[in-house]
N, C-alpha and C positions, 0 to 999 in steps of 0.2 A: 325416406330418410330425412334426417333433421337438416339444419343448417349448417355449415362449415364451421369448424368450433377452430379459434384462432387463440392463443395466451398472448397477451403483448405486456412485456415491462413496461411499466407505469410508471411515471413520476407525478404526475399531476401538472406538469412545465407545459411550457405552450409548444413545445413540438409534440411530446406523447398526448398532451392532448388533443390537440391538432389530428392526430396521427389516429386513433384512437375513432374520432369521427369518421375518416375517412376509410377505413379500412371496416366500419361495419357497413358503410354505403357503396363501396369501391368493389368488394367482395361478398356483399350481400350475405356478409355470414357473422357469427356470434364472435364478440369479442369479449375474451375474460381476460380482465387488467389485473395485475400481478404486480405489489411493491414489496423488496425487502426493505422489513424492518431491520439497518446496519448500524443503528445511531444518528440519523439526519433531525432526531428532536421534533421538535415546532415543524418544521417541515413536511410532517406528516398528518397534522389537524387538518378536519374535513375530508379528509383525501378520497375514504370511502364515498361520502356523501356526493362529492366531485365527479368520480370515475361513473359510479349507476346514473348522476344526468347528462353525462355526454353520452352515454350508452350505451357503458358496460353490460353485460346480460348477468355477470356476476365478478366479485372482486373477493382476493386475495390479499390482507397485510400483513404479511406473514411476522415473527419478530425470530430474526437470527444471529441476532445480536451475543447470544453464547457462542454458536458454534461459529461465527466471523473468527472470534476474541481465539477458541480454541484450536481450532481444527487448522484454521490460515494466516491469521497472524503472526499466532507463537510460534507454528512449525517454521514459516520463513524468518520469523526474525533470529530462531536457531542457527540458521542458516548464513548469517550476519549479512543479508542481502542489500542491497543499496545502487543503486542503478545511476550508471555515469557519474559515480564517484556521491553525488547526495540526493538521491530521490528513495524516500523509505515506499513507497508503491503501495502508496495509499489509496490509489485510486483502480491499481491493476488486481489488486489483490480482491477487489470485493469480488469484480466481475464472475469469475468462476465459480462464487456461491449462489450470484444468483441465476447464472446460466443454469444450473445445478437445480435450482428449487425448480426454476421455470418447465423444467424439463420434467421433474414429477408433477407437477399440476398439470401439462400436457396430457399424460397419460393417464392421472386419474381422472381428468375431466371429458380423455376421449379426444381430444385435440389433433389435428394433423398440420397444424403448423405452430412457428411461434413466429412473434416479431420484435421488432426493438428501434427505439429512435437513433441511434447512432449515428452521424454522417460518412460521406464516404470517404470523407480526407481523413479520418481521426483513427485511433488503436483498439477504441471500444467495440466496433463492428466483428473486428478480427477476436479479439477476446469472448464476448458472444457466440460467435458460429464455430471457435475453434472447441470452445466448451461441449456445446451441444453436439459437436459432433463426434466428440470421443465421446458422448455419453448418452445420444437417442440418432445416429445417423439417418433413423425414416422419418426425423421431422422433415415437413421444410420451413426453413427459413424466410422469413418477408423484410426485407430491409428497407424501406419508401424512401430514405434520402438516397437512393441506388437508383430508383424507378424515372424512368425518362417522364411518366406521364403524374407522377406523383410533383417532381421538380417543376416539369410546365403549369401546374395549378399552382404552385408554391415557390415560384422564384427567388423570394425573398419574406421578410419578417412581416413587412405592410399586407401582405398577401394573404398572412397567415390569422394576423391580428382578424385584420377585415373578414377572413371566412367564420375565426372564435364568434365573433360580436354577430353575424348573420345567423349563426345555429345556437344562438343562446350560451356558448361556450365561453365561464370566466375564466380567464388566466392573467396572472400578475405580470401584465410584460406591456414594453411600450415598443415603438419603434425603432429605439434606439440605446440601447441597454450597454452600459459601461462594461461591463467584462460577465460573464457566465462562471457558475459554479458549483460544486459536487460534495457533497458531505460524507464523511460516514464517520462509523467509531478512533478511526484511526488517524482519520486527516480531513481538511479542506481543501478543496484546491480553486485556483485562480486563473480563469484564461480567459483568452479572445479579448474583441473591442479593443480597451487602450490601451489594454498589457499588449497588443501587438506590436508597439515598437518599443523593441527591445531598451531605449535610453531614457525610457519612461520610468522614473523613480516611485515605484510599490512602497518604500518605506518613508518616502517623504510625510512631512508633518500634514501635511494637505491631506493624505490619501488614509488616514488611521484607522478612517472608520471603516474599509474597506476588511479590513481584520475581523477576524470572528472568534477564533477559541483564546487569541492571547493576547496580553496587552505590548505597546511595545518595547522592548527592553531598555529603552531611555526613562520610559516611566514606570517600570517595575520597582519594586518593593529595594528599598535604601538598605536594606536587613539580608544576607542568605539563609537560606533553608537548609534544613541536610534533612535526608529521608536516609530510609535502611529497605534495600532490598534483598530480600534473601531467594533464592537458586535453589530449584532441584531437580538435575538432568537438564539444564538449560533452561529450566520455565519457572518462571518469577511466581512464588507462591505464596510469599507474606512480602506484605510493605505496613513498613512502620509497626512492627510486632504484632499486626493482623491478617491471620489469614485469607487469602480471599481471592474468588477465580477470576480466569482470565479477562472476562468482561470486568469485573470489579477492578482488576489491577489496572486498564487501559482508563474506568472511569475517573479515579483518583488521580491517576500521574497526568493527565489530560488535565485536572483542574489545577494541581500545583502545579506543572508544567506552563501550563496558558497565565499562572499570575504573575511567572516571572521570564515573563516575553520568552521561551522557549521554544525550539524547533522551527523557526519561519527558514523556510530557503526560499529563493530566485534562480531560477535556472533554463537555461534553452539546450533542450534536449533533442532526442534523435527519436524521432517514431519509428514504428516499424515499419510504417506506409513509406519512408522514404525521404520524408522534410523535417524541417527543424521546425521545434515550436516553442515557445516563450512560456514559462508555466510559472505560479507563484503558490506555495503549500505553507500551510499551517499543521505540522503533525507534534505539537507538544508533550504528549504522553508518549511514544512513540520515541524519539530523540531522547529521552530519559532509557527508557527500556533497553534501546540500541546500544547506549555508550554502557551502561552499566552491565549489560549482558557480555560484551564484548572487555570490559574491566575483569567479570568474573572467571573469564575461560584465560585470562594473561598469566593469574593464579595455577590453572587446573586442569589447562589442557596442553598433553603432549606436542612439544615443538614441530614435528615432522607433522601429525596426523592436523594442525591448523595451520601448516604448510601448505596442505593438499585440500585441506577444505575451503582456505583465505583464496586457492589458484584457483577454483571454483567459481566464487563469489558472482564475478562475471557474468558464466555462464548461467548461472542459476538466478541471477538479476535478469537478465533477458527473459528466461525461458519464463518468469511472470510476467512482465512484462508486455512481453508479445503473446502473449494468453496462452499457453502449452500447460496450464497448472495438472491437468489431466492425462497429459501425454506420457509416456514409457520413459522419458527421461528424467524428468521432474520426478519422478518415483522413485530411479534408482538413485537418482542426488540426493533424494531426502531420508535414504535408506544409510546412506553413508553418512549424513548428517545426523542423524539420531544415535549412529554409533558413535560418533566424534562428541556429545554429547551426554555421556554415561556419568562422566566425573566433574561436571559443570555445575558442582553444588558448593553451595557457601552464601556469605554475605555481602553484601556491594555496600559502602556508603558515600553516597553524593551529595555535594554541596550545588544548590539553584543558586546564582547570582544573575541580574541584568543579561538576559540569553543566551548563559554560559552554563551547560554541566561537566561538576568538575570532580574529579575521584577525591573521595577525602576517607580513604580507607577500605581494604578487601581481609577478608577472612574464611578459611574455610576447611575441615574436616580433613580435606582431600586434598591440601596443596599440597602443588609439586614444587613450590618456595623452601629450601633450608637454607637457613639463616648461616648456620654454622660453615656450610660449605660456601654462600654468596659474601663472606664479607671478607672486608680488608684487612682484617685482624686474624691471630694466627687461628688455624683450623684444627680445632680440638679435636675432631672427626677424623683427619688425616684420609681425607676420602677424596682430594682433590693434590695432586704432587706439581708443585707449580713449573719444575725442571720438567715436565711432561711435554707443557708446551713447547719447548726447544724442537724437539721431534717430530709434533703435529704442524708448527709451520714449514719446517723444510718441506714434507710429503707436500703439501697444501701450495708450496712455493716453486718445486719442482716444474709444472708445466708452463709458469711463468716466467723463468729463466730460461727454459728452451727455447719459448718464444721468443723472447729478447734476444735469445741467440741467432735466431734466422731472422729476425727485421734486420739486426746490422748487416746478415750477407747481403741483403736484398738492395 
C-alpha cells in the first residue's frame, strides 16, 4: 500500500503552511494542498509554486468563483440573511463550498482524511467538519490547532516563524502581525491583534490603509452615483442595462460599491464556540445587492409570506453561520425562500453617496403597489371604502378593552 493520502486547505499563510510541513512529517503520509479559487485576487500568486516546496505531493486551485456567486451567495442573500442585525456572512458562506470541493478531491484522489488550519477558539473548525460530515462522514478529520502535541511544538507565532525559516519554508508573517485577514468575492474581514480591543478606532484616519476594497466614505467621490438593478425571482440579472451573471454582478458592485466607501461595518459578535469577538468587514458589493434586493421585494412580495420569511431571517442567519449549510434545515428554509421569491422581479435604482445606499426608485411588472388604491386622493377604483375601517378597529380593539377591563379590578 501507498502512503496515507491527506487533502488539507491551503492558503499559503503561515499556519497552513506551517501545518502543511508538519503533517507530511508528523503522519508520514501524502499531503495534497487544496485552495479555492473565491476571489482572494493577488493572494493567490505563486501559491502553486509555494505549496509543491513545502511538500505538497500535488495541488489543487481550483477557481469557484461562479458557483460561490451562484449557488451561495445569491441563494442566501434571497434569503435577506444578516446575522446579529449586520454581518452579511461573508466569511461563513464561503466555508461550505470549500468543505464541499475538499471533500471531492478526497475521493477522487483516494484520500482518507482531510485537514484545515482553523483554531480551536474560532467558528471555522465547526463550519469545516460540519460540512464534511453531512457530505463524506468516513473521512476523518485532522484539525492540529486541536492536537496537544501539534500546540507543544507550536505555542506560539516565534515558534512557527523559527520552524518556516529552518525547513526553508517562505511565509509573509513576522512575529507580530497587527490584525489577520480573510478574503473572498464577497467580503473582507478584519480580526485579532489590535482589533482586540474593542475601543480601538478601525476608521480612524491613522488606520485607512488598513482597508482593502473601499475607500473611506469621508473621502469618496463629492458626486452620487445611481446604478439600476434589475430582479428576476430574487436574483439580480442586469445592472446598468447589462446583463451579467452572478459573479459578474458581485464584481461590478464590489467596484462601484468600494469607490464610494460602501458596506464597512464594526461589530463584536457572538460565535458559535460561545465568546464574543471584535470583527471589522469590508463587503461593498454585497451591501448594494442586500438593500436593493430587499427594496425590490417591499414592491412584490406578499405582506404575510415576508412576515414569515423576515421571522426566519434569524434562524437562517445562524444556521450559516454556524456551518449547517448542508443540514435538513437550511434546505427546507431555502425551499420556502425560493417560493417567497417567485414575484421578486422588477427594477431597483440606487443612489451611492459617502457610504450610504439609497433607494432612488423601484419598478416592476409585478407590483403589488396601486396607486389608485394607496393614495390620499379620492379612489377612482372604489376598492378600498374607508368607513370600513370603523369596524376593523373595534374587532382589532376588542381584546384591548377587556384587558383594561380586568387591570382596573386587579
Amino acid at each position: 500500500m501507498g502512503k496515507r493520502k491527506i487533502v488539507l486547505a491551503y492558503s499559503g499563510g503561515l499556519d497552513t503552511s506551517i501545518i502543511l510541513a508538519w503533517l507530511k512529517e508528523h503522519y508520514e503520509a501524502e499531503v495534497i494542498a487544496f485552495t479555492a479559487d473565491i476571489g482572494q485576487k493577488d493572494e493567490l500568486d505563486g501559491l502553486e509554486e509555494k505549496a509543491l516546496r513545502t511538500g505538497a505531493s500535488k495541488v489543487y486551485i481550483d477557481d469557484l468563483r461562479d458557483e460561490f456567486a451562484r449557488d451561495f451567495i445569491f441563494p442566501m442573500f434571497q434569503a435577506g440573511a444578516l446575522y446579529e442585525g449586520q454581518y452579511l456572512l461573508g466569511t461563513s458562506i464561503a466555508r461550505p463550498l470549500i468543505a464541499k470541493r475538499m471533500v471531492e478531491i478526497a475521493r477522487a484522489e483516494g484520500a482518507t482524511a482531510i485537514a484545515h488550519g482553523a483554531t480551536g477558539k474560532g467558528n471555522d473548525q465547526v463550519r469545516f467538519e460540519l460540512g464534511a460530515a453531512a457530505l463524506a462522514p468516513e473521512l476523518e478529520v485532522i484539525a492540529p490547532w486541536r492536537l496537544e502535541e501539534f500546540r507543544a511544538q507550536f505555542p506560539g507565532r516565534a515558534e512557527m516563524i523559527t520552524y518556516a525559516e529552518e525547513h526553508g519554508i517562505q511565509v509573509k508573517a513576522t512575529a507580530q502581525k497587527p490584525y489577520s485577514t480573510d478574503r473572498n468575492l464577497l467580503h473582507i474581514s478584519f480580526e485579532s491583534g489590535i482589533l482586540e480591543d474593542p475601543w480601538f478606532d478601525a476608521s480612524a484616519e491613522e488606520n485607512k490603509d488598513m482597508f482593502v476594497l473601499s475607500a473611506a466614505p469621508e473621502d469618496a467621490p463629492d458626486v452620487p452615483e445611481y446604478l439600476e438593478l434589475e430582479f428576476e425571482k430574487g436574483m439580480c440579472i442586469v445592472l446598468n442595462g447589462e446583463r451579467m451573471s452572478p459573479l459578474q454582478v458581485m464584481e461590478a458592485l464590489n467596484q462601484l460599491g468600494g469607490k464610494h466607501g460602501i458596506g464597512r461595518v464594526d461589530m463584536v459578535e457572538n460565535r458559535f464556540v460561545g465568546m464574543k469577538s471584535r470583527g471589522v468587514y469590508e463587503t461593498p458589493g454585497g451591501a448594494i445587492l442586500f438593500a436593493a434586493h430587499r427594496w425590490m421585494e417591499s414592491l412584490t412580495m406578499d405582506r404575510e409570506v415576508m412576515a414569515i420569511r423576515d421571522s426566519l431571517i434569524p434562524r437562517y442567519s445562524s444556521i450559516v453561520y454556524n456551518g449547517f449549510w448542508f443540514a435538513p434545515e437550511r434546505l427546507a428554509l431555502q425551499a420556502l425562500v425560493t417560493e417567497s421569491q417567485k414575484n421578486v422581479t422588477g427594477t431597483v435604482r440606487v443612489k451611492l453617496y459617502k457610504g450610504n445606499v439609497t433607494v432612488a426608485g423601484i419598478k416592476s411588472p409585478v407590483s403589488l403597489y396601486n396607486p389608485n388604491i394607496a393614495t390620499m386622493e379620492a379612489d377612482p377604483s372604489q376598492a378600498y371604502n374607508q368607513s370600513d375601517a370603523e369596524g376593523f378597529i373595534r374587532l382589532n380593539a376588542l381584546r384591548l378593552k377587556v384587558a383594561a377591563g380586568v387591570d382596573k379590578r386587579v
